[in-house]
C-alpha positions, 0 to 999 in steps of 0.5 A: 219607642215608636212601633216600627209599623206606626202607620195609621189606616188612613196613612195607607191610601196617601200617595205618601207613606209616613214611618219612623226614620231609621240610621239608613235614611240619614244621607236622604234626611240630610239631603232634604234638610240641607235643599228645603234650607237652601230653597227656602232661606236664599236671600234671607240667611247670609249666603255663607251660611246655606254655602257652609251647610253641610250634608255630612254634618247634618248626617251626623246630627240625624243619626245621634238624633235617630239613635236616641230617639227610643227614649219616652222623652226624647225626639222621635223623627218621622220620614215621609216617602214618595211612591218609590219609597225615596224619603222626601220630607222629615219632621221631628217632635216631642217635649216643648223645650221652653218649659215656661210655655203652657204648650207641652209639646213642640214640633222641632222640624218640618221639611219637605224637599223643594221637589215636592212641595205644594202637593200636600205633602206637609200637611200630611206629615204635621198630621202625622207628627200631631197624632204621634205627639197625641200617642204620647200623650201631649195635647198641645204643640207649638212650632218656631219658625223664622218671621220671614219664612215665606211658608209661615202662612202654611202654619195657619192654614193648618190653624195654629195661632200666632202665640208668640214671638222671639229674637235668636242669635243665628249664625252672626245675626238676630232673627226673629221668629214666629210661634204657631200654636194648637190647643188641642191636637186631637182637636186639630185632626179630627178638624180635618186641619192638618189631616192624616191622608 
């Protein structure tokens, strides 16, 4: 279970604060998704997709997920608020889910709202992910993202590796992704690559 206070020092001074999401952040984490999907994919998904995506589905999906999320083994889901308390970004993480891989934990999601990108607010929240998946005790992560995600290259400034790659079936179509990989998390923040705040 995730402390309800979980907010490392360092996380104080950030103009973003990071917490473990709650039931009543679902319609904003929806918010969030369904914007960061539409902004990012126009033009590589099918536009019937992004026009299908629905908000209410995506809060029913956030909040089994958050419900859940108490669990040692399960996915815990961290939001990332503005100076106003608004949520503008959410990540989840926990075991990896290919249990073929050397990597043993996996980040699942990472979105920030279109608004507020390019202001360093992803990286603080991969940090944030990185030293929650090190509290519970996974020393390696690996994120799948789709090959022609123009923010892929975000995940090597970060310093992940391009560890692998695979073909999916999504909505109707094969789509390739892309694995980035960290060794070593407690590596990765003291590296100051991704950094806490």
């Amino acid at each position: 279970m995730i402390p309800t206070d979980f907010s490392p020092p360092c996380w104080r001074s950030a103009i973003a604060r990071i917490r473990p999401a709650k039931e009543g952040d679902v319609q904003a984490i929806a918010d969030v998704y369904v914007e960061t999907w539409r902004s990012t994919y126009a033009g590589i998904l099918p536009d019937k997709v992004l026009i299908e995506m629905s908000p209410e589905r995506q809060m029913v999906m956030w909040a089994r997920a958050i419900r859940h999320a108490d669990g040692p083994a399960e996915e815990k889901i961290l939001v990332l608020e503005d100076d106003q308390a608004k949520v503008i970004g959410v990540g989840s993480a926990g075991f990896n889910r290919d249990r073929t891989s050397t990597y043993d934990g996996e980040v699942y999601t990472l979105y920030v709202h279109p608004d507020h990108q390019n202001q360093g607010h992803g990286e603080h929240l991969l940090a944030g992910l990185f030293d929650l998946m090190v509290a519970q005790g996974y020393n390696a992560a690996v994120i799948w993202v789709l090959s022609l995600n123009p923010s892929r290259f975000f995940y090597e400034v970060m310093g992940g590796k391009r560890v692998g790659e695979r073909e999916e079936k999504l909505w109707g179509a094969i789509l390739s992704e892309n694995a980035y990989g960290w060794e070593d998390l407690e590596a990765a923040l003291d590296s100051g690559r991704p950094r806490l705040g």
